[in-house]
C-alpha positions in Angstrom: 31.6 -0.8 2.2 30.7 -4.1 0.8 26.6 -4.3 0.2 24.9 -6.4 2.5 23.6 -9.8 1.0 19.9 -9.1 2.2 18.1 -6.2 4.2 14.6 -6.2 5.8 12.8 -3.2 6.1 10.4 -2.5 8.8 8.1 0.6 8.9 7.4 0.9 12.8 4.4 3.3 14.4 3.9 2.4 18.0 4.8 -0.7 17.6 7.5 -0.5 20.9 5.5 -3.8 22.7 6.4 -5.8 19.7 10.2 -4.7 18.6 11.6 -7.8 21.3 9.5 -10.5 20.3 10.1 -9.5 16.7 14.4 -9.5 16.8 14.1 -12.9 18.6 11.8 -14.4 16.0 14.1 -13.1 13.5 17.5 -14.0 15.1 15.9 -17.5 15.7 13.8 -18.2 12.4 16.0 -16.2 10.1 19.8 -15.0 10.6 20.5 -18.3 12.2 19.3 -19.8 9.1 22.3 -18.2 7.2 25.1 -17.6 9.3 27.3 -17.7 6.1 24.9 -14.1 4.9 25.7 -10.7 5.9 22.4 -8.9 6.7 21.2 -5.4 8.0 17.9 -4.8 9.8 16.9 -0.8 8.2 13.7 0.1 11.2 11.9 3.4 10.1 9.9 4.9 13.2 7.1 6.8 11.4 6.8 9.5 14.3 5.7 7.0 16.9 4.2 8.7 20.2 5.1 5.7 22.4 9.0 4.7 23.1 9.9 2.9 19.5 12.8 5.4 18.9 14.2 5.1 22.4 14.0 0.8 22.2 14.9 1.2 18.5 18.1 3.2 19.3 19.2 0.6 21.9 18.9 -2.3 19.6 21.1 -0.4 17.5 23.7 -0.2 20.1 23.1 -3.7 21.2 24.2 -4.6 17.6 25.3 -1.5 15.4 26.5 -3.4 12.8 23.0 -5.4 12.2 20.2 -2.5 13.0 20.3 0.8 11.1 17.1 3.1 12.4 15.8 6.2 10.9 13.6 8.6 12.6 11.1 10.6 10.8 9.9 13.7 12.1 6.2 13.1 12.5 3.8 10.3 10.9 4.1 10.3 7.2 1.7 6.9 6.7 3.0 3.2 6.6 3.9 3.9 2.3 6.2 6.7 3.0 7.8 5.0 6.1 8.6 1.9 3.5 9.8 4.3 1.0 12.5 6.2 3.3 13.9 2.1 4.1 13.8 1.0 0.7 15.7 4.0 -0.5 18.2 3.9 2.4 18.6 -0.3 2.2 21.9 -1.4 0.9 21.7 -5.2 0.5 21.4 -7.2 -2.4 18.0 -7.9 -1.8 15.5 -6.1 0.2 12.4 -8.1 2.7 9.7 -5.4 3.2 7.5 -6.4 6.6 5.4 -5.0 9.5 7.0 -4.7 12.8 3.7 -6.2 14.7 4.6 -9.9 13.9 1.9 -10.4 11.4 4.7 -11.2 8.7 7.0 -14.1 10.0 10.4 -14.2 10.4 10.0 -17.8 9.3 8.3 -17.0 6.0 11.0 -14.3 5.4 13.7 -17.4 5.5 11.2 -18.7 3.0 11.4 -15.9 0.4 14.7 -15.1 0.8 15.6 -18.7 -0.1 13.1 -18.8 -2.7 15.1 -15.5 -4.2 18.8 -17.1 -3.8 17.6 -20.1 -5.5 16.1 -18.3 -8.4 17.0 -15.2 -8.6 13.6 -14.0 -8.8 13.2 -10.0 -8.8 9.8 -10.1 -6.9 8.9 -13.1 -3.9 5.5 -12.4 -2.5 4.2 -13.6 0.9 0.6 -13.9 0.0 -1.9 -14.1 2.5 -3.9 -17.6 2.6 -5.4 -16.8 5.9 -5.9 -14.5 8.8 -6.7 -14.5 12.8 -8.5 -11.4 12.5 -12.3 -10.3 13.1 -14.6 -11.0 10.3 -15.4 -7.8 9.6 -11.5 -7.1 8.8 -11.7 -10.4 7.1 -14.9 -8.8 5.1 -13.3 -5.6 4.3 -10.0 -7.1 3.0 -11.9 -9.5 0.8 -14.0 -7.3 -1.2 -10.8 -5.0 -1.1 -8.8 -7.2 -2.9 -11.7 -8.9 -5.2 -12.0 -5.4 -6.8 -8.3 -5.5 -7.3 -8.4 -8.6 -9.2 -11.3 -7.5 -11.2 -10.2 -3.7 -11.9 -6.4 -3.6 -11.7 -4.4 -6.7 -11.5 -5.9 -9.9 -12.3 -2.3 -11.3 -10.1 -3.5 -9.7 -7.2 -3.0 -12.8 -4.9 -6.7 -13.5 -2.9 -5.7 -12.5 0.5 -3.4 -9.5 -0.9 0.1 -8.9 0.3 2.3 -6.5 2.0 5.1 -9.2 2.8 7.5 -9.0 -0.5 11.3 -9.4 -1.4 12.5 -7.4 -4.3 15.8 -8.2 -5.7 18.1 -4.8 -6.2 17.0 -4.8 -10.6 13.3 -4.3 -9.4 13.9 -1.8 -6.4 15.9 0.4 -8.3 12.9 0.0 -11.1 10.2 0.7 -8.5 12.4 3.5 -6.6 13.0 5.4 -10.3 9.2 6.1 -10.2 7.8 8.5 -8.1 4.3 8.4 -7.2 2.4 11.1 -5.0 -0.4 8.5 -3.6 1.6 5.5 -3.9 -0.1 1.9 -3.6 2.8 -0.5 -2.7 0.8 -3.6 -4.0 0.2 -2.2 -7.5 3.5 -0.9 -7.5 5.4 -4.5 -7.2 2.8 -6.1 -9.6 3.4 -3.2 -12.4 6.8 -4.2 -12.2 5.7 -6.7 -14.7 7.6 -9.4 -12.7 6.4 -12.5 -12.9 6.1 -12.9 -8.7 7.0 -16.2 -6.8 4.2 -16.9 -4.4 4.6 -18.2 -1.0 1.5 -18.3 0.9 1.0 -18.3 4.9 -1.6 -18.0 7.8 -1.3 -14.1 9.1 -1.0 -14.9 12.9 -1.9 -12.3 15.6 -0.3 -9.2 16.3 2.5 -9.4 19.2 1.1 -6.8 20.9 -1.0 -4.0 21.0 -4.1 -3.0 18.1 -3.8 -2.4 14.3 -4.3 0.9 13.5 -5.4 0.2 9.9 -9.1 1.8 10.2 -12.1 1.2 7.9 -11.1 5.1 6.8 -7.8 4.1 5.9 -8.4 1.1 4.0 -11.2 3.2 1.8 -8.2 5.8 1.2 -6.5 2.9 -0.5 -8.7 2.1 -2.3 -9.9 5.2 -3.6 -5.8 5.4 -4.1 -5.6 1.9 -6.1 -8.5 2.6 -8.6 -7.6 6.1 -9.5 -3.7 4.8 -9.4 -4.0 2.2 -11.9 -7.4 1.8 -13.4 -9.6 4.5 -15.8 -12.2 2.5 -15.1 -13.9 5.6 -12.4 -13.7 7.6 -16.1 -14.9 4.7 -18.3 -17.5 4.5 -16.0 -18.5 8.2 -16.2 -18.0 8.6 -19.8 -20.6 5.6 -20.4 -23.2 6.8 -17.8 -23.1 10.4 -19.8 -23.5 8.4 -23.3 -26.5 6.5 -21.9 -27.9 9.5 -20.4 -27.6 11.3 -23.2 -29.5 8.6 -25.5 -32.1 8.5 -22.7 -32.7 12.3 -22.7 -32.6 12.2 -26.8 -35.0 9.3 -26.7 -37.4 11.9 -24.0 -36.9 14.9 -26.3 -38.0 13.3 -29.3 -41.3 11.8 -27.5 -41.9 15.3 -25.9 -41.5 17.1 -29.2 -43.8 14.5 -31.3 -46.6 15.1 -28.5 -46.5 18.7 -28.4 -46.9 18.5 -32.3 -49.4 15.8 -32.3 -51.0 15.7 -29.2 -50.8 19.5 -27.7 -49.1 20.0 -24.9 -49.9 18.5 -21.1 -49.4 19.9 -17.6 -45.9 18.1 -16.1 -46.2 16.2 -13.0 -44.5 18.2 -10.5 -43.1 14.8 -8.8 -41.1 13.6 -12.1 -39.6 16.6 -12.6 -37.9 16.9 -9.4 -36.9 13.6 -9.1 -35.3 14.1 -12.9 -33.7 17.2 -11.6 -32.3 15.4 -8.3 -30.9 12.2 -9.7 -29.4 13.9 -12.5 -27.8 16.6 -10.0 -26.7 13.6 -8.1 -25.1 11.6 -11.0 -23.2 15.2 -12.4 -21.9 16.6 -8.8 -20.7 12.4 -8.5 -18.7 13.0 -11.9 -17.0 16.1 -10.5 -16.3 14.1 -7.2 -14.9 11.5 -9.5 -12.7 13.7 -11.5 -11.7 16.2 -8.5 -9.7 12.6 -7.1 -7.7 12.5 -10.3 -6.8 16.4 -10.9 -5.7 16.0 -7.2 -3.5 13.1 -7.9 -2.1 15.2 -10.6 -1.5 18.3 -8.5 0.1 16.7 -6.0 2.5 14.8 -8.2 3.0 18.1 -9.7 4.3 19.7 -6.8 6.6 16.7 -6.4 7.1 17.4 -2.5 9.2 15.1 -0.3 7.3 12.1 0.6 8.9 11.9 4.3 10.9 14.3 6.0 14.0 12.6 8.3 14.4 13.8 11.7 17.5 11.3 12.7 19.1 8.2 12.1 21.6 6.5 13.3 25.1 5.8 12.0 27.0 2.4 11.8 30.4 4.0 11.8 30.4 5.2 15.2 29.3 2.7 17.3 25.6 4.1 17.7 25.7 7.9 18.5 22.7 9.6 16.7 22.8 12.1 14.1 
């Protein structure tokens, strides 16, 4: 079977209010932008509870030879969803984007142009704007500041979740397994030099992101330990200045008692010695504890998303 010029790759959880508008605004802003390209549409349903496998599964017999859709068998998270359609795209080039219509259609026409022009490995669609609340606003802009400060000084502003990848830098990016992956640092690793094409993140199509303040502190926690040792830079220095502090103490204490005689402790110094030093060492362990789990669990190198269905092109649309 000859490999599809492009595919897109759309994670989908509950996301069933939104799958209409979004093949319209694809069919109108993008396919019919290049009749002359062959493209496929791979949908993942992350173990939706709403009816996204039963709409998915009729787009796919609306147009079988457009729309593959594979079913996983519960919710595995939006980075192992992506990861089950990157590894099952076959095009030439491969559009990762959310099936809520946050990430045009139209900007994908942009990028994929962008990439047939140039042949660039990595097209990001960086946010330069966003109708969201302030406080998601808020959250995403200190998320992303740290990024640039800790991890990748590329990291566009507004961050990015809207990227081609030409096939050289998905099979790079698919050859290394990660137990806690973090798409963004992933792409940037790469070491790429990314084309940027920045947009306005509109509203969703329907319903309410799901991307909670818990969630987004998961990433983060997932993005320093990932790809900084700053968390054990950090830790290493605090113990050398604490050390030098106590050293400092221990010398004063020692010349007093030898000089001076010995006085009574205060009662409130020592406890508040004992707590903040309790604090700083069970904060270490924390610290550590996040990277020996990272390493056990890409130890154990378990599947990152188990597949319940999907369907198959070759026989018009049955399921199996």
């Amino acid at each position: 079977m000859t490999a599809p010029d492009y595919s897109l790759v759309i994670p989908v959880y509950n996301n069933a209010g939104s799958l209409d508008a979004l093949m319209d605004a694809l069919e109108t802003d993008l396919f019919s932008q290049h009749p002359d390209l062959v493209a496929e549409v791979v949908f993942v349903d992350d173990g939706s509870a709403d009816d996204s496998w039963e709409r998915l599964h009729g787009l796919h017999l609306e147009r079988p030879g457009l729309i593959r859709v594979i079913k996983l068998t519960r919710n595995f998270g939006q980075p192992s969803a992506r990861l089950a359609g990157l590894r099952h795209a076959r095009g030439r080039c491969v559009i990762s984007m959310a099936a809520d219509g946050q990430e045009p259609p139209a900007v994908a026409n942009q990028m994929l142009e962008r990439h047939l022009a140039t042949d660039a490995q990595v097209v990001i669609g960086a946010r330069a704007g966003r109708d969201e609340t302030w406080f998601r606003k808020a959250t995403s802009r200190i998320f992303y500041s740290v990024m640039r400060r800790v991890s990748f000084s590329n990291m566009p502003r507004g961050g990015f979740s809207f990227v081609l990848l030409g096939r050289r830098a998905l099979d790079v990016l698919l050859r290394n397994r990660e137990s806690r992956p973090f798409f963004q640092g992933q792409v940037l690793w790469l070491g790429y030099t990314p084309e940027v094409i920045t947009f306005h993140r509109p509203a969703r199509f329907d319903g309410e992101s799901g991307w909670t303040l818990k969630k987004k502190i998961n990433l983060l926690v997932d993005a320093l330990v990932g790809y900084s040792f700053l968390p054990i830079r950090i830790m290493s220095l605090v113990g050398m200045g604490t050390a030098v502090i106590g050293l400092v103490l221990a010398t004063g204490i020692l010349a007093r008692k030898l000089f001076f005689g010995t006085e009574v402790a205060g009662w409130a110094g020592i406890m508040v010695a004992i707590l903040v030093m309790g604090g700083i060492q069970i904060l270490m362990l924390g610290v550590i504890g996040e990277y020996i789990w990272r390493s056990l669990a890409q130890a154990r190198d378990r599947d990152e998303y188990v597949i319940e269905l999907t369907t198959d092109d070759s026989d018009g649309g049955s399921v199996t």
